[in-house]
C-alpha positions in Angstrom: -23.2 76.4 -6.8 -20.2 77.8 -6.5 -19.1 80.8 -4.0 -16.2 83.5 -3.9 -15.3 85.2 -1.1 -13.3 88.3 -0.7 -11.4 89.6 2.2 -8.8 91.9 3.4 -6.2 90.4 5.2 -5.3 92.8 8.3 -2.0 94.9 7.7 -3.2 94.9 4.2 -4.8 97.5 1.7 -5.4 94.8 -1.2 -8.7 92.6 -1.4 -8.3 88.9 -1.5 -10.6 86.5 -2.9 -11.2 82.6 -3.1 -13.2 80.2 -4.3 -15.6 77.6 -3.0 -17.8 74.8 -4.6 -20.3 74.6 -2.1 -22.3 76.7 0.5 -20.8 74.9 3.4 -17.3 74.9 2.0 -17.7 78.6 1.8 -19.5 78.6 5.6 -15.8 77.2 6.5 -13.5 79.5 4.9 -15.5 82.5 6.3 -14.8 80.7 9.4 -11.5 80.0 9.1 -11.1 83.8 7.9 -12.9 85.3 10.8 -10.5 83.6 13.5 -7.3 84.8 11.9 -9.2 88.4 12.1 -9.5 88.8 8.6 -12.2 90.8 7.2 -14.7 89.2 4.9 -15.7 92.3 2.1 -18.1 90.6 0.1 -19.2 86.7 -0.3 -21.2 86.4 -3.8 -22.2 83.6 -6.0 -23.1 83.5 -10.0 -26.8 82.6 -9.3 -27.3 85.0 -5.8 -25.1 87.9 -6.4 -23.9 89.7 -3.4 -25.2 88.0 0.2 -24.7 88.3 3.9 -23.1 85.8 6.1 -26.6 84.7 7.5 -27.9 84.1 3.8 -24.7 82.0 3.3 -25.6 80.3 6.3 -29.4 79.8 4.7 -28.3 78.3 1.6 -25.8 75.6 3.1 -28.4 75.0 5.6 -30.8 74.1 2.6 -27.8 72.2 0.8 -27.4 70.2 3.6 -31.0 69.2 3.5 -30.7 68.2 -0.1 -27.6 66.4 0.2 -28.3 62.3 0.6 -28.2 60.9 3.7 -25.6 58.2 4.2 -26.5 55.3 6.3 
């Protein structure tokens, strides 16, 4: 599934987006973005729509659990 996230970089009026393929990979940008005090406007997906940072943080929970585990 993949994920776009927009943001507003700060000293900026224009919204940003980017894309990522997974739930975690999107977990990390929002990361990355929150430490260079960016602000995240909207993280959305084809099949969710619009979500929340804690539902992000559902759905690469649950995509962890359904990856394989490598021995």
């Amino acid at each position: 599934m993949s994920y776009t996230i927009g943001f507003q970089a700060k000293d900026q009026t224009a919204v940003l987006a980017t894309e990522a393929a997974t739930a975690n990979q999107a977990v990390a940008i929002v990361a990355a973005l929150r430490q260079s005090a960016d602000e995240i406007k909207f993280i959305r997906s084809p099949q969710e729509g619009e979500m929340g940072i804690e539902m992000l943080l559902l759905l690469a929970k649950e995509e962890a659990e359904e990856m394989p585990q490598r021995a």
